[in-house]
C-alpha positions in Angstrom: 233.3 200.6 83.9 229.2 199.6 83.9 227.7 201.5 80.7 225.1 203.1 83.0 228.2 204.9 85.0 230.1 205.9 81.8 226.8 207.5 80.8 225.7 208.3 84.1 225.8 212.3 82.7 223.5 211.2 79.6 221.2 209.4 81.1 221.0 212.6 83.7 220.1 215.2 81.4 217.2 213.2 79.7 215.7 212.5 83.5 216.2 216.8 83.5 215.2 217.5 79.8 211.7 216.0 80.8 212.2 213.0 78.7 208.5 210.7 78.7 208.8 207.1 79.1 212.8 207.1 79.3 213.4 203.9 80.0 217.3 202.9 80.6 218.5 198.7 79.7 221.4 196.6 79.2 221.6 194.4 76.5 224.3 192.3 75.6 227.0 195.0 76.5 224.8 198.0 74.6 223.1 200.0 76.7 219.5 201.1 75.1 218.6 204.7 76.4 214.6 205.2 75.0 212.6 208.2 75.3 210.0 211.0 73.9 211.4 214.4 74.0 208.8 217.9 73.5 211.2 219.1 70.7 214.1 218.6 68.3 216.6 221.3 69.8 216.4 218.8 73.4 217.0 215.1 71.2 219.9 217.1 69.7 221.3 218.4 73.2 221.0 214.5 74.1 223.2 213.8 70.9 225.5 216.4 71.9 226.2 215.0 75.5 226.8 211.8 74.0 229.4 212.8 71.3 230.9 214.2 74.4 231.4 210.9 76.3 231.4 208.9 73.0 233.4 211.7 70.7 232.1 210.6 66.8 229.8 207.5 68.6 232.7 205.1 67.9 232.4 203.3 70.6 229.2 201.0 69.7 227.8 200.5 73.5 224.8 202.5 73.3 221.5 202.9 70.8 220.3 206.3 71.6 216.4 205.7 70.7 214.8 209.2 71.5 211.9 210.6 69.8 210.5 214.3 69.1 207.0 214.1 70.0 204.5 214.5 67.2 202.8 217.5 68.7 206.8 219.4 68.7 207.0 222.6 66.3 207.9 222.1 63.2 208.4 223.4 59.9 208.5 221.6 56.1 211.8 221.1 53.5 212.0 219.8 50.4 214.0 217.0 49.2 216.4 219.1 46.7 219.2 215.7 45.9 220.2 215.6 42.6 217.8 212.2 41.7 218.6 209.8 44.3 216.8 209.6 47.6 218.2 210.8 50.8 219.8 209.1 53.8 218.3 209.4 56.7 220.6 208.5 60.0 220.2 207.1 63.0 223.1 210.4 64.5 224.4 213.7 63.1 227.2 212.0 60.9 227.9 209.8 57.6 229.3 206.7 59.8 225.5 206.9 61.4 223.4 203.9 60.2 220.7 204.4 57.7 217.1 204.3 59.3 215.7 205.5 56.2 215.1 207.4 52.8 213.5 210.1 52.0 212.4 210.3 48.2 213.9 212.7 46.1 211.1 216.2 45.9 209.5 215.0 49.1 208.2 217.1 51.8 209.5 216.2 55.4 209.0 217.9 58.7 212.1 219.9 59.9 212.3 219.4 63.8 215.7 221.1 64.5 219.2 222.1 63.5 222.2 220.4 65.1 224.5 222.1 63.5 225.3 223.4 60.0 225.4 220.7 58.5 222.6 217.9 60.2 219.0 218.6 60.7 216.9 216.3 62.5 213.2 215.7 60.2 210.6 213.2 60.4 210.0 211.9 56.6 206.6 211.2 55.3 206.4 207.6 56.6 207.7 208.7 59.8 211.0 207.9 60.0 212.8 210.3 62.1 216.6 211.3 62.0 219.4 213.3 60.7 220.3 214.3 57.1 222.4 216.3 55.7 221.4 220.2 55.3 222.8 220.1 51.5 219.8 218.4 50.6 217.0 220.5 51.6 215.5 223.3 50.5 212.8 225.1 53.1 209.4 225.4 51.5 
């Protein structure tokens, strides 16, 4: 099966979502879905659609690189880990790969919930991704 037809329904939903500058390749056998998105609650419906084609993004065959847009709502959390910095991911999940850090006490922008225990921030320096809600503490 071609990547672009097992993720035909992915790929559908960012075209309906509004997503700016998608832009859909194949590369190597990955398929490379990029995009801006208005807001944090549509990158997470994105996630969601691929965990169900992909269930736990085990699979390997596609780097979901959506953005929030700088001008999306957003609120600010602290950095509450115990002394270490925090991870942030490239999905909602430990087996994600690490984009990131965000320092231990630092600010970073909340952009939405994906569920109780992932929310997807932007960090100081811009990195943007998922971490795990036990870390943060809303300012």
């Amino acid at each position: 099966m071609a990547l672009q037809d097992k993720y035909a329904d992915l790929i559908n939903l960012a075209n309906s979502l509004g997503t700016n500058d998608l832009a859909v390749r194949e590369q190597d056998q990955v398929l490379y879905i990029d995009g801006i998105v208005s807001n944090g609650e549509i990158k997470d419906q994105l996630w969601a659609e691929y965990d169900k084609i992909d269930p736990d993004f085990r699979s390997g065959d596609l780097v979901l690189n959506i953005n929030v847009s700088p001008d999306a709502p957003s609120s600010e959390y602290k950095v509450t880990t115990q002394s270490s910095n925090l991870n942030i991911r490239k999905g909602p999940g430990t087996d994600q790969p690490i984009l990131g850090k965000a320092a231990h006490h630092s600010i970073v922008t909340f952009l939405s919930k994906y569920n109780e225990e992932w929310y997807l921030i932007r960090s100081a320096e811009g990195i943007e991704g998922y971490c795990n809600t036990e870390y943060l503490t809303k300012v």
